[in-house]
N, C-alpha and C positions, 0 to 999 in steps of 0.2 A: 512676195519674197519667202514668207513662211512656207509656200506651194512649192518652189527651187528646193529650199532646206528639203522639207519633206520628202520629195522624191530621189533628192542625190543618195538621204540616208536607205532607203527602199533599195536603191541601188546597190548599196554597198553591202548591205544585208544578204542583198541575192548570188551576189559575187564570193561573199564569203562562206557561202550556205552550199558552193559549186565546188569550194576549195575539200581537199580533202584535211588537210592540215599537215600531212606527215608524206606527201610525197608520193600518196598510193594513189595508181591511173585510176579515174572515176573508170564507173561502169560505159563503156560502149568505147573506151579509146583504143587506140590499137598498139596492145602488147604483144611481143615477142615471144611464145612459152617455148619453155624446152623442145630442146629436138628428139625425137621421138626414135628410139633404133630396138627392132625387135629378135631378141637371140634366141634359138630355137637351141634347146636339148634335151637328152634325155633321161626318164626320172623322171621325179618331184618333188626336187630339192636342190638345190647347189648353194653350201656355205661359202663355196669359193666366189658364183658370179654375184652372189647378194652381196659380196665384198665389194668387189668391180663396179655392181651396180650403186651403192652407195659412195664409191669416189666418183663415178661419171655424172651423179646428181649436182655435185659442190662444183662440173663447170657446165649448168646446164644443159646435160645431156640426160634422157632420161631412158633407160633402159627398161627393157619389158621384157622378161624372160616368158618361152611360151615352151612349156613342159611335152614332150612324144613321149608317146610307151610304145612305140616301133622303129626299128632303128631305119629301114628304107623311109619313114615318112621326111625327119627335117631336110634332107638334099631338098625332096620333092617342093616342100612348100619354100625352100628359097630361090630355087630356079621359078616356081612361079609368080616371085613378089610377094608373099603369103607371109614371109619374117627377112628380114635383112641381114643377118647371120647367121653362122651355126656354129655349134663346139659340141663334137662327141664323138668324131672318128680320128683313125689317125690316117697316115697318106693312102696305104694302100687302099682302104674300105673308099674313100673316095676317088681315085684313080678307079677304081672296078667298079662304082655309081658311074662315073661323066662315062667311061666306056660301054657301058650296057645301055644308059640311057639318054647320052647325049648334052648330058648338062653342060651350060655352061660357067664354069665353079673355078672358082683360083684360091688356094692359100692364102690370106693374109697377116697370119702369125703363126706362132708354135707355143702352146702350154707346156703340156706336160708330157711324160712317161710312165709308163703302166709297164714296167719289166718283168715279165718270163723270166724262172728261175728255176735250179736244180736243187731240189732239196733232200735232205736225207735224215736220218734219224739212228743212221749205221754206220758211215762214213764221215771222214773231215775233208776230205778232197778227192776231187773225179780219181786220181792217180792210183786212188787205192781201190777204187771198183775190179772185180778181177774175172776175165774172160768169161762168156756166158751169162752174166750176171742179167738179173729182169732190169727193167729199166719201164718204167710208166709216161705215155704224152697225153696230153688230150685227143680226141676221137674229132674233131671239129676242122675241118679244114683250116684255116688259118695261122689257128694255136698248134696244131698238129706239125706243120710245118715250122712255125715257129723253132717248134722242139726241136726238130730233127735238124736244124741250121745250129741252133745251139750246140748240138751235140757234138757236129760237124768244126764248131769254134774251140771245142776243148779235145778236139782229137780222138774222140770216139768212133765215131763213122763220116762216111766217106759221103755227097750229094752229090748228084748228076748237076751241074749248071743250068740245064738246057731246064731243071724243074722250077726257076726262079724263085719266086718269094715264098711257093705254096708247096712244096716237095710232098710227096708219100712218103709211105715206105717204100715202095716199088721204084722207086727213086734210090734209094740208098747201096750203097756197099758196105758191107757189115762182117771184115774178116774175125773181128774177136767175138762174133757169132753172141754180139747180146740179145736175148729176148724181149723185143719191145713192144708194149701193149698199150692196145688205147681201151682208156677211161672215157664217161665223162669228164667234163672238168673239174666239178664242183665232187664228185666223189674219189679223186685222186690224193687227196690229204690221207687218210682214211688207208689207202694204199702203205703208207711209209711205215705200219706199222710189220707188213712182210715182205716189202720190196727194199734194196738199198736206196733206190735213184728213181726219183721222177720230177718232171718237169710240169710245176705249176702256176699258172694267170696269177695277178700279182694281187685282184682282187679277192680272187678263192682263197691264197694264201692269209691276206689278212683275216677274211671271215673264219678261217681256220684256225685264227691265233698265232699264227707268224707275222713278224716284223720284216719285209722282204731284205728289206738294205742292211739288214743285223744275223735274219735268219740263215739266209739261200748261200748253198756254198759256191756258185757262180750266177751271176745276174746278165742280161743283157745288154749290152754298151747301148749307154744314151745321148751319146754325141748329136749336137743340134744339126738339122741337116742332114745326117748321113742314115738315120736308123728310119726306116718307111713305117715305123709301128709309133712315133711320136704322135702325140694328137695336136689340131692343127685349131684354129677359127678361118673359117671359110664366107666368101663372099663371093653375089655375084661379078662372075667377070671383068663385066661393063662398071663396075661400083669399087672395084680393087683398092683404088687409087684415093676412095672417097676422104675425107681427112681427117671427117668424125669417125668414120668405123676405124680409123688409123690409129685416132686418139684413141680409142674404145681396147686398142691390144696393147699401146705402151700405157695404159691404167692395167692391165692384167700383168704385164711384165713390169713389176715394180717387187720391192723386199719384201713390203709387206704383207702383196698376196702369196709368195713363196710360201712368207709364215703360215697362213692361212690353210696352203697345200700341205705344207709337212705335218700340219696338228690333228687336220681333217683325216687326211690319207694314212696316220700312221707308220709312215715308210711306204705306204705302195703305190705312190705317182712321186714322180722325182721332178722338179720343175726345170726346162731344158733353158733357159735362158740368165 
């Protein structure tokens, strides 16, 4: 009998020696770990997706931000499985990717806006610029155009349609014969101390010590939807619909990353949602 005793308590010893006590899987059972989503930008640093990433933790989602310092690479490595989203163009930069290189890339949210403005240091409104006046764009195709569509909105000069989102100058009609010069962009600040009027990226602005949404005496409309220079989160295609990377934009569009964007940015990304 003493041999029974003996070995039930043996038993029971070992059973409870298997127990964790508090509920935690022993080693080799099969847990669940976070799902794993990999967002590609560029930099090295985002206060904004550290934000995002730290609310997609609290539902098991773990995000991994993986940093480019060229702006063709993240398309590239998420058309080839390489990261599962992106954020750092806005529509047009990837409309001119999937059409040069065939990707297959869908939208799946809209962050922010990065607004093109007219600033001045001589003037309080376009109205009071007077015939001839110089006027400063950037030299870069895209910003360049930008300007010249700007300009085109507050009744300055005139675009050809047919030059769509990227116009020249060789594009424009220009009866009040202003003289419009490209810069760099980042040395157009610089400019407003001899020019009345130029138009400058919302980022250079800030680095220049303008507040865009306080400073610029016209800004560009950042209506959700309608403006092709909003920045987007992109996925592939086939994965559009997925409903973690779904989850992964309504934790980006919430107030509190807004906060996040207005403190970070200073005024120069405006949050479109």
């Amino acid at each position: 009998m003493k041999k029974i005793i003996s070995l039930v308590l043996i038993l029971s010893l070992i059973l409870v020696g298997c127990s964790t006590g508090d509920n935690t899987p022993a080693e080799g059972d099969n847990v669940e770990g976070p799902t794993v989503v990999r967002v590609g930008l560029t930099g090295s640093d985002s206060k904004v997706w550290n934000h995002v990433k730290e609310e997609a933790a609290k539902e098991n989602i773990d995000i991994q931000l993986v940093f480019f310092d060229s702006y063709p690479l993240p398309n590239a490595a998420l058309n080839s499985g390489e990261i599962d989203l992106n954020s750092f163009q806005h529509y047009i930069y990837l409309n001119t990717e999937v059409e040069q290189h065939g990707y297959e890339l869908s939208v799946i949210g809209e962050t922010s806006f990065a607004p093109l403005g007219l600033y001045s240091k001589q003037i309080q409104s376009v109205d009071e610029l007077e015939d001839g006046a110089k006027i400063v764009i950037p030299d870069d195709v895209t910003n360049g155009g930008r300007a010249l569509l700007l300009l085109q909105e507050n009744g300055l000069i005139t675009v050809d349609p047919a030059a769509g989102n990227t116009p020249t100058i060789k594009d424009i009609e220009n009866p009040r014969n202003f003289e419009i010069i490209e810069l760099a962009a980042t040395n157009i600040p610089a400019s407003l101390e001899e020019v009345p009027l130029a138009a400058i990226n919302s980022g250079v602005a800030r680095d220049a010590g303008f507040i865009p949404t306080q400073d610029a005496i016209v800004l560009e409309d950042s209506n959700p939807g309608e403006n092709p220079y909003i920045n987007i989160i992109v996925a592939r295609t086939e994965d559009k619909d997925n409903e973690v990377y779904n989850r992964i934009v309504e934790l980006y569009q919430t107030d509190a990353t807004k906060a996040v964007i207005e403190e970070d940015s200073k005024g120069s990304s405006i949050p479109v949602w």
